[in-house]
C-alpha positions in Angstrom: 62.8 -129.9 86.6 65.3 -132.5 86.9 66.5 -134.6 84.2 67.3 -138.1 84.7 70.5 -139.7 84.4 71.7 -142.4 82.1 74.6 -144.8 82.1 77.0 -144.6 79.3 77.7 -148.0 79.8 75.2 -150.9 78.9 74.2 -154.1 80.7 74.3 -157.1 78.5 73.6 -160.0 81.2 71.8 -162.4 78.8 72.9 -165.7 78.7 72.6 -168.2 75.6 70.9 -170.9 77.6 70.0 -173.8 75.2 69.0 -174.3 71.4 66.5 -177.1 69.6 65.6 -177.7 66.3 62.2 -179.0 67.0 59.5 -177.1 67.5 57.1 -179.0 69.4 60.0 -179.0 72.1 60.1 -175.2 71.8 56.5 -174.9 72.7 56.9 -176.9 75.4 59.9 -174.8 76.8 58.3 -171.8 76.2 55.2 -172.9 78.4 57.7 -174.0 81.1 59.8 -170.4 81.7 56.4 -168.6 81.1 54.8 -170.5 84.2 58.0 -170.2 85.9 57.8 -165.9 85.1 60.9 -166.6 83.1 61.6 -163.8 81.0 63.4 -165.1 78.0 64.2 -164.1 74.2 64.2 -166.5 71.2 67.0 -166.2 68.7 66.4 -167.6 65.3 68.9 -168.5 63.1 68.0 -170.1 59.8 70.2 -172.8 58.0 73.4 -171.1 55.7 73.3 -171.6 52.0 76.1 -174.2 51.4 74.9 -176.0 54.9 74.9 -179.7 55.6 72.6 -179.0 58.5 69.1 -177.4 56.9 67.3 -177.3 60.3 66.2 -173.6 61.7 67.8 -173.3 65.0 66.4 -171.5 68.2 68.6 -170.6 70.4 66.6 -169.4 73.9 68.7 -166.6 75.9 67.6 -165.7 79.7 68.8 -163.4 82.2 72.2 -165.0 84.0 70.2 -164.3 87.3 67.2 -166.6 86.6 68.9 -169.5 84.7 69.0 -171.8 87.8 64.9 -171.0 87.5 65.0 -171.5 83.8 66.4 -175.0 84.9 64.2 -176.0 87.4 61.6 -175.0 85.2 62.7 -177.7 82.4 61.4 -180.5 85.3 58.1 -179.7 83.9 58.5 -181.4 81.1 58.8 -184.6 82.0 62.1 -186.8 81.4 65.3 -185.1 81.1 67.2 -187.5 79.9 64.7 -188.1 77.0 65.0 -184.3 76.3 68.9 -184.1 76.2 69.1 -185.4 73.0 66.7 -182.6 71.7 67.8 -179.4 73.6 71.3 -178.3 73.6 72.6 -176.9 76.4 74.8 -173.8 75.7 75.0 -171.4 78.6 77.7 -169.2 77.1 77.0 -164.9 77.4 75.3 -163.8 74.1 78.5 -161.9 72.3 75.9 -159.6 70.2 74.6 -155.8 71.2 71.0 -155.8 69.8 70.6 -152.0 69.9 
């Protein structure tokens, strides 16, 4: 029998698409990349202690592959230009190993 053969190296090709505070808004975006077959992780981060900001942020990550589909997908919602002020574009690689 024949074993098979793993990479030593790992794939980390997640993306750190957007982030909102709201979460009506993060409904709505999740709605929007699930009807698109986006798939798509949710990062949470919760306000520090000493923090002037005491808002829980989500950051959504996708696949660098299917961001221009997680884009397209945000026409769903209406209004763009409404939205900008909500959702904060990031689009910088996730830095983190999640093992």
């Amino acid at each position: 029998m024949m074993e098979t053969a793993y990479q030593k190296e790992k794939v980390n090709n997640e993306v750190e698409w957007c982030q909102v505070y709201d979460l009506d808004i993060k409904a709505q975006i999740e709605k929007a990349l699930l009807k698109h077959r986006v798939s798509y992780c949710i990062l949470f981060e919760k306000p520090r202690l000493f923090s002037s900001d005491k808002r829980e942020k989500f950051i959504f990550c996708v696949n660098l592959l299917q961001k221009d589909t997680a884009d397209n997908a945000l026409a769903d919602l209406g209004d763009i230009e409404e939205l900008k002020g909500k959702i904060v574009f990031l689009n910088r690689k996730v830095d983190k190993s999640y093992v």
